[in-house]
N, C-alpha and C positions, 0 to 999 in steps of 0.2 A: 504494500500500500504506500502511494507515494505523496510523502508529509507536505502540503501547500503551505505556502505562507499567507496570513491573512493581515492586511492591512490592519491600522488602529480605528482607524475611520471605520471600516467596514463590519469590524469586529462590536464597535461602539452601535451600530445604524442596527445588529442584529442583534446584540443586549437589551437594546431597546425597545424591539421589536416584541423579544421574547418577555418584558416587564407587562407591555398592553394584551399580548396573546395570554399570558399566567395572570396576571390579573380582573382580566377582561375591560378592558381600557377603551373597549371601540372608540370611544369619541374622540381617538387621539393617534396620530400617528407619531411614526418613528421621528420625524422629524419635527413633530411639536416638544415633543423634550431635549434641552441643551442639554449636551452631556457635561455640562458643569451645573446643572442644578441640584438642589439636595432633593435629595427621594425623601427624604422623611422631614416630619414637621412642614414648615413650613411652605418648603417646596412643593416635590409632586402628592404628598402628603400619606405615604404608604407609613402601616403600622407595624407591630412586630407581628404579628399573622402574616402578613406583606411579603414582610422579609423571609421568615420561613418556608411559604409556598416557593417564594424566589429562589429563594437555596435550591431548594429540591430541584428546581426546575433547572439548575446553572449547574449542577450535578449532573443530572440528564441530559443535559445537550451537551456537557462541554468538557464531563465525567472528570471535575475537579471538585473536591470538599473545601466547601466551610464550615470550621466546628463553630457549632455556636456560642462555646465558653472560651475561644481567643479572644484576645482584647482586639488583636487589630479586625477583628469581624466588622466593627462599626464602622470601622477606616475603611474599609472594602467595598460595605455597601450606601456607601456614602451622597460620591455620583454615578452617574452610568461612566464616565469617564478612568474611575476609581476602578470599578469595576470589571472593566476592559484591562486595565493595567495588570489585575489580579489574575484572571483568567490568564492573558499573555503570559505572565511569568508561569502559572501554572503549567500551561502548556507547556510552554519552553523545558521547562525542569522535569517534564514526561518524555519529550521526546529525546532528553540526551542519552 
């Protein structure tokens, strides 16, 4: 199987994607979220139910763990932005 590289952009446009598909988002597309806004409080305003369906779901597509008793969990799911960042290095640290 031959390992693609996946832009941050593109990586960031299908995290996003996958937030309105998992949480059912219709009214919103990929691209109504900056991927520097905060997902929680104030921002897109997801809660910790939110977050945990999201795990699962960023498990399942992207088959990288977040425990949810790491401190940097919160850092991670911060923005979609963050997020992409985590994921990447995930990846990266699977496929060496």
């Amino acid at each position: 199987m031959e390992h693609v590289a996946v832009t941050r952009e593109a990586l960031e446009r299908d995290i996003a994607q996958l937030i309105i598909d998992t949480l059912n988002l219709e009214h919103l597309t990929a691209t109504d979220i900056p991927v520097d806004q905060p997902l929680f409080g104030d921002g897109l305003g997801l809660d910790s139910v939110d977050a945990l369906e999201l795990a699962l779901a960023l498990q399942k597509n992207y088959a990288v763990r977040i425990e949810s008793d790491v401190k940097d969990a919160r850092r991670h799911f911060a923005t979609i932005a963050s997020l992409a960042a985590f994921v990447g290095t995930q990846r990266a640290a699977c496929a060496d």
